[in-house]
N, C-alpha and C positions, 0 to 999 in steps of 0.2 A: 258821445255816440258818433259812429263816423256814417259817411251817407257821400255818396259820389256823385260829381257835377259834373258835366260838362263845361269849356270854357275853351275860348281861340288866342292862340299867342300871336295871331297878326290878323284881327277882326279886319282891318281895314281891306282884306283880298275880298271880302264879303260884298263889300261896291259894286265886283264885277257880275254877279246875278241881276244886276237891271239890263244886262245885253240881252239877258232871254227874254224879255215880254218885247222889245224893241223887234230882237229876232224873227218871232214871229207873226208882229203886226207886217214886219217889211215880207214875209213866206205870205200871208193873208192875203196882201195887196198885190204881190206876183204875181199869185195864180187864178188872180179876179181879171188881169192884164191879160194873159193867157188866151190867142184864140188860134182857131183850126186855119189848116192850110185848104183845106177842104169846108164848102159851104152848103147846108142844104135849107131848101123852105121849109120843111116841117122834121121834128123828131119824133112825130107818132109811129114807126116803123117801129122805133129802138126802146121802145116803152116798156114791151116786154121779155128786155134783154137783160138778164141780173148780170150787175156787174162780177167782173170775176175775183179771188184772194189776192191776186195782184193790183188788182184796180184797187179793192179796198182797202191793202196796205201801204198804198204810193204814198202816205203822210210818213210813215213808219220810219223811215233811215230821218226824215227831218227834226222826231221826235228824240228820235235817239240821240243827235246829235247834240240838241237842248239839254239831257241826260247829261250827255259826256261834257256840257263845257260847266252844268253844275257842279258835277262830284269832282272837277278837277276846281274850280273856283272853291268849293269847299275844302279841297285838301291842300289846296296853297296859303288857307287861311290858318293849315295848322290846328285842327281840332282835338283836345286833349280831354282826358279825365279826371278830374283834381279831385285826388282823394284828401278833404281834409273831414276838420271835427270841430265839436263845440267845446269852450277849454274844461279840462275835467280836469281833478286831484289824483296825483300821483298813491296820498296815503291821507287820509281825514286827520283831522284834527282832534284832540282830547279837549274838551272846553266842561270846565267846572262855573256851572251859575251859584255863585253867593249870595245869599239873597238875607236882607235883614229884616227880623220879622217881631220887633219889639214892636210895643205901643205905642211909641211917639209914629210908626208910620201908617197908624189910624189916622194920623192928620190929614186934612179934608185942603189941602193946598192942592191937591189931584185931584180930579172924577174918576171913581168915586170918593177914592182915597189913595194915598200913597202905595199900601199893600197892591192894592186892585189896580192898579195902573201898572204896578211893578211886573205882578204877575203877566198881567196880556198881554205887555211885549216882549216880555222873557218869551212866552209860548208860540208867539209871533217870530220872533227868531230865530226859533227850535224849527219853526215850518219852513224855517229858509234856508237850513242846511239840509245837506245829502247823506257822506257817508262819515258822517264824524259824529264819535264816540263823548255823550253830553250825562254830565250826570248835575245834579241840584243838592247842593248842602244848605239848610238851611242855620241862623243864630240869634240869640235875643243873649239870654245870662250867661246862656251856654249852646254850644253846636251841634247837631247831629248830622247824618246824614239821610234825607229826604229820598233821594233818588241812587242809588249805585253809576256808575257809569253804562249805558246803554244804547243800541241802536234801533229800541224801540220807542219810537219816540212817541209814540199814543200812549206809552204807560206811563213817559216821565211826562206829558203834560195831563194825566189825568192826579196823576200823586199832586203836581204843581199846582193844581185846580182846586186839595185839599188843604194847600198853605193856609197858615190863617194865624193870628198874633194872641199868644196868651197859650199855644200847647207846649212849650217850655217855660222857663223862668224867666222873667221879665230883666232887661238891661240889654249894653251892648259892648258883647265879647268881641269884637272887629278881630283881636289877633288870633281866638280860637277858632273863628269861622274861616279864616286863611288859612290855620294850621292843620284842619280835617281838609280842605279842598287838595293840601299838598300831600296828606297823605292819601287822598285817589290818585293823587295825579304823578306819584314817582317811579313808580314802578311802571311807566309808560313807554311804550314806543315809539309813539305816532312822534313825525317830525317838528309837529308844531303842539308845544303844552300850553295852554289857556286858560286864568280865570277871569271871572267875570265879577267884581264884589261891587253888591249896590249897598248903601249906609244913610240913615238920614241922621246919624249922630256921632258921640266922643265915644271911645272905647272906654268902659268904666267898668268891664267884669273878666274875667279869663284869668288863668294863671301866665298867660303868654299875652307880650307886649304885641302889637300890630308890627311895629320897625323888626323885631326878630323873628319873627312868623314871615316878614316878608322876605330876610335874609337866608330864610332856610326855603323858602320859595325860587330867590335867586338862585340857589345852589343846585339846583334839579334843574336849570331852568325854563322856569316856569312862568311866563311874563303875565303880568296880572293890568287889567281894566281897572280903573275906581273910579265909580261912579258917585254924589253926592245928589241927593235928592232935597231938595223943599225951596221954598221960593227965598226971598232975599227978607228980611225983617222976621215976621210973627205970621204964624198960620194957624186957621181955626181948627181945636182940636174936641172930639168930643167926651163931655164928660157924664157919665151915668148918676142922677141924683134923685130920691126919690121923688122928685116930680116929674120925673123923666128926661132924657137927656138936656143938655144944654152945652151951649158950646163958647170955649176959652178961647182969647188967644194966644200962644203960646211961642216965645220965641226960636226963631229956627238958628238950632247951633250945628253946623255939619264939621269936622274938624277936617279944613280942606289942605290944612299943610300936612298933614300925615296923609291923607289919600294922595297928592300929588307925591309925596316922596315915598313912598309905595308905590309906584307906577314910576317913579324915575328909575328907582333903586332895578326894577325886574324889566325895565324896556318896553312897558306899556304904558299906558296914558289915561289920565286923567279927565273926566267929565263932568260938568255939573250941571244939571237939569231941576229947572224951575216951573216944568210943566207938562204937561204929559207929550204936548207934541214934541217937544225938547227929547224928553227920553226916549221916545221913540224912533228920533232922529241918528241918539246917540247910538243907539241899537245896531240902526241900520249903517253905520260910520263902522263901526267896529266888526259888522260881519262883513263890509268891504276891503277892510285891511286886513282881515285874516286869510280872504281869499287870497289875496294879492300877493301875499307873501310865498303861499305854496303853488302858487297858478303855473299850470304846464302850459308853455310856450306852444301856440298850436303851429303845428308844420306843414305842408303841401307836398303831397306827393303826385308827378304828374305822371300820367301814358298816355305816348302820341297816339296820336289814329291819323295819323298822314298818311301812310303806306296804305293802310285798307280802301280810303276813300281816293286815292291816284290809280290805287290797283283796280276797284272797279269799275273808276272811268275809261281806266285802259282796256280792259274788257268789253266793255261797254264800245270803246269805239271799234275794235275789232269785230262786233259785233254785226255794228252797223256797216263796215267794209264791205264782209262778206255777203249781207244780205243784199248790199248795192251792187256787187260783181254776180251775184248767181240770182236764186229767188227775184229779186226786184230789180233787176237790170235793166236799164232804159236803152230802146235802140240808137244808134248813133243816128 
């Protein structure tokens, strides 16, 4: 959004306005010094004499003259209008969130859990874009797509709201949930393609490997995030028994040589987050390098106003010339 400022290409002529208060303390003190040639003992005579529009204007050409050394002090300062803006995107972004929604990310290594943590900063970083085009696939055995691509984003974080683990088949297809995000994502324009794939495990189901899902990624390209979720060792997981739940601990296996070489391979990067501030962090890392990449260089554009403010101190002084040679002429 642009919005126009004012600003001086040589602030330092702005100094010279302390000679006007100087100015007129030393006019104040003159005409306190000021006495008649002529003496009388009383002024009761002249009491009720209104003074005349001359008398009342004698200050007037001194006034004016304060005027004229301001707007010329002001226009030697160079006062400008700087048209700039706040940096905006040429063209948004397409960003696909991957989001993996098996069982193991019930695990309670997050508050409230993995899923639940995943979700509200996905939705969190949906609020923090503008005008780019996000859609949500979600995967467990196999993938679908949750959300379309869209720039409604109350509808894709209400759908994202609905995530939840156990409404597909249970596992973790890593290369099929890459392989639907790239089918949103090729037939795109936007200058920058984006996914986002979070995982807390090995790729164990899909007809398609993750390494060739990401090569057919590359080939669009498509630069892909990998994110790795759960803390370092065993995380408490819950299991439903008929005495009611109880909880395992379950070892955390994230397969992080394949997320890092999926993120080599497409020129994105790899993350691993052991906690929710972590992934939140990462969130926020990753919507500053997408900005960063497409960020319009903001520019300045100026127009003087030197001419206006010399013009009407010149004005201004011929103003007060005239008033001082006719109207308010002082006898010799």
């Amino acid at each position: 959004m642009w919005r126009p400022d004012v600003t001086f290409a040589n602030p330092e002529f702005l100094y010279g306005l302390l000679v006007i208060p100087l100015a007129i303390v030393w006019y104040i003190r003159r005409h306190r010094r000021v006495s008649s040639d002529i003496r009388y003992s009383t002024l009761l005579p002249f009491a009720k004499i209104k003074p005349t529009p001359r008398e009342r204007l004698r200050h007037l050409p001194f006034a004016l003259r304060m005027v004229v050394v301001a707007l010329l002090v002001v226009g030697l300062a160079r006062p400008r209008t700087t048209l700039h803006g706040e940096n905006m995107y040429t063209e948004g972004i397409d960003i696909v969130l991957v989001l993996d929604i098996s069982s193991s990310m019930l695990a309670e290594d997050f508050r409230p859990n993995r899923i639940e943590a995943a979700k509200q900063v996905a939705s969190e970083f949906v609020e923090g874009r503008t005008n780019d085009m996000i859609g949500l696939v979600i995967f467990a055995g196999e993938s679908f797509t949750q959300c379309p691509m869209t720039l409604d984003y109350r509808v894709l974080k209400n759908l994202l709201r609905l995530v939840r683990t156990g409404i597909v088949e249970d596992g973790t297809a890593i290369g099929m949930g890459i392989a639907q995000a790239v089918n949103r994502l090729r037939d795109s324009k936007a200058k920058s393609k984006v996914m986002i794939l979070l995982t807390d495990g090995v790729n164990n189901r899909g007809e398609i490997d993750p390494l060739t899902a990401a090569q057919i990624a590359q080939t669009f390209g498509i630069r892909i995030y990998t994110i790795g979720v759960g803390i370092i060792g065993s995380a408490p997981y819950p299991v439903r028994t008929p005495f009611g739940t109880r909880y395992q601990n379950v070892p955390v296996d994230v397969d992080e040589k394949t997320l890092q070489k999926i993120a080599e391979m497409t020129d994105g990067r790899y993350f691993r987050a052991t906690n929710n501030r972590a992934l939140k962090e990462i969130y926020q890392e990753i919507d500053q390098l997408e900005k960063t990449r497409i960020e319009v260089k903001a520019y300045r554009s100026y127009t003087e106003l030197f001419y206006p403010w010399v013009g009407m101190g010149v004005l201004t002084a011929l103003i007060e010339i005239l008033l001082a040679r006719t109207l308010l002429r002082k006898l010799p």
